[in-house]
C-alpha positions in Angstrom: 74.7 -49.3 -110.7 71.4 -48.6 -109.0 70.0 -44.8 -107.9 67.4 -44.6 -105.2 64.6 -44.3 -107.2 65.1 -47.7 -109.1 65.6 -49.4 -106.0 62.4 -47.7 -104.3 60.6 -48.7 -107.9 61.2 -52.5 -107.3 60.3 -52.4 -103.6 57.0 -51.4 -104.8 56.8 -53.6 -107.2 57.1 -56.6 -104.8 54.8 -55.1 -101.8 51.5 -53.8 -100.6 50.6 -50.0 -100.4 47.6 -48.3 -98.8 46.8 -44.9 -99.2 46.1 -42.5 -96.2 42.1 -43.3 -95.9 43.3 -47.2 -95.5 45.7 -46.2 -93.2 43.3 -43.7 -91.0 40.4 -46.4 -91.5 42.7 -49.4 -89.6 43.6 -47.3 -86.7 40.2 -46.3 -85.9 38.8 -49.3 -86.1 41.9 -51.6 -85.0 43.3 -51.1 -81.9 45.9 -53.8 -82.3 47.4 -52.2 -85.5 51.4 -51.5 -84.9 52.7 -48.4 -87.4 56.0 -48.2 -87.7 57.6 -45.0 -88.2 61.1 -45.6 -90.2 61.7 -41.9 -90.7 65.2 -40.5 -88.2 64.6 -39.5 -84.7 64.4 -35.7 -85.4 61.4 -36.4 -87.8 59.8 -38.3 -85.9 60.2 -36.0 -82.1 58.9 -33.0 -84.9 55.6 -35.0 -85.7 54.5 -38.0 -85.8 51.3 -40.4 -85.7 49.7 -41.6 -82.3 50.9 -44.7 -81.6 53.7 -44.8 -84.4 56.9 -46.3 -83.1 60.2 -44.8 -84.6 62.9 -47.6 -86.1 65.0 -45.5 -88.1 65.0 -47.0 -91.7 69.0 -48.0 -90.8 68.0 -49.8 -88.0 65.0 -52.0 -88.3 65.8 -55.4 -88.8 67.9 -54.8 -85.7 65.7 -53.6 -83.7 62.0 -54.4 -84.4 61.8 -57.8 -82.3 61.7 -54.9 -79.3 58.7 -53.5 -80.8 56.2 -52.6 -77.5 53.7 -55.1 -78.3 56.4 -58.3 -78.0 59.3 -57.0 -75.4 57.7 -57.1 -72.6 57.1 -60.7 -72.8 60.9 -60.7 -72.3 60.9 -63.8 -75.4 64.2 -64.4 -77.2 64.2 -62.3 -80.7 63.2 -65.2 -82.9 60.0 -65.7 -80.7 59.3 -62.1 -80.5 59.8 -61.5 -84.4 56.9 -64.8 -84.7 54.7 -63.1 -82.2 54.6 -59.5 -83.9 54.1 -61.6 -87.3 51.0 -62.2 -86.5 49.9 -58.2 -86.3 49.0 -56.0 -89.3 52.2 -53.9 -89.5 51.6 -50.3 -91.4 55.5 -48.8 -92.4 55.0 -44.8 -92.5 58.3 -42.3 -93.7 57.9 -39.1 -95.3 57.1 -39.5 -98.6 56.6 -43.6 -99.2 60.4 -44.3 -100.6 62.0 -45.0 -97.0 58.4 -47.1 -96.3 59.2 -49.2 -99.7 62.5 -50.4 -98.7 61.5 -51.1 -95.3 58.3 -53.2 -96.5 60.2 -55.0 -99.0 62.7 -55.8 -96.5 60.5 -57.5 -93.5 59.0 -59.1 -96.0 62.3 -60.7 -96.8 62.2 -61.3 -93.1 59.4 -63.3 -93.0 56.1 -60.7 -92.6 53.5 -61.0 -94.3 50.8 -58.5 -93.6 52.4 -55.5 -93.9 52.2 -52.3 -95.8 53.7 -49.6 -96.5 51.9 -46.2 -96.4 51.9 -44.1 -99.6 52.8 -40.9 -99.8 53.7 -41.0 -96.2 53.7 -38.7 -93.5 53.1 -35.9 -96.3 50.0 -37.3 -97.2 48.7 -37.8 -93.6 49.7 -34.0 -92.9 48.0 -32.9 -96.7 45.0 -34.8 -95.5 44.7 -32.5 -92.3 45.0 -36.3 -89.7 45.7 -35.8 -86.1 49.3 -35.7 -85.5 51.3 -35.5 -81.9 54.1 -32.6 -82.0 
């Protein structure tokens, strides 16, 4: 048997992090960059990051071929999912675990430049960043 923390330890073992400067730095200078906010709807409607858009950790793989950027080109999922491959994703929780396992997952699903943002919304909040309540 597995606790969280060993599973959260081999996510990160098998993806990319940035920090909160790398993360700040990309949507300045990016427009195009989609973040992904995985934490529940409560978090998110609290605070969040311009921009993010909330798919609760428990529903992601279902649900990110609607992400903004692809569904209003009204594609079928498989199409939609090719065309937001193609984007820099950035996965955002609270504190980086949530993040891990998302990362690790899309990956699984075929994404390949994506990160996930350690230590999360914490950090972004320590580090005094512009936030929407």
């Amino acid at each position: 048997m597995k606790t969280a923390a060993q599973l959260i330890t081999e996510a990160k073992a098998q993806i990319k992090e940035v920090d909160i400067a790398q993360l700040a730095s990309a949507l300045q200078h990016n427009p195009d960059t989609v973040l992904i906010d995985v934490r529940e709807p409560a978090e998110f409607a609290q605070q969040h990051i311009a921009g993010a858009v909330n798919y609760p950790r428990g529903v992601l793989e279902m649900s990110i071929h609607n992400h903004p950027k692809v569904a209003a080109s009204g594609c079928a999922p498989e199409v939609a999912l090719a065309q937001l491959a193609t984007s820099t994703i950035y996965v955002i929780c609270r504190s980086g675990g949530r993040s891990a396992l998302a990362t690790a997952s899309l990956q699984q699903m075929g994404f390949s430049d994506i990160y996930s943002v350690s230590p999360g919304m914490q950090g972004w909040l320590d580090a005094k960043q512009p936030i929407v309540n």
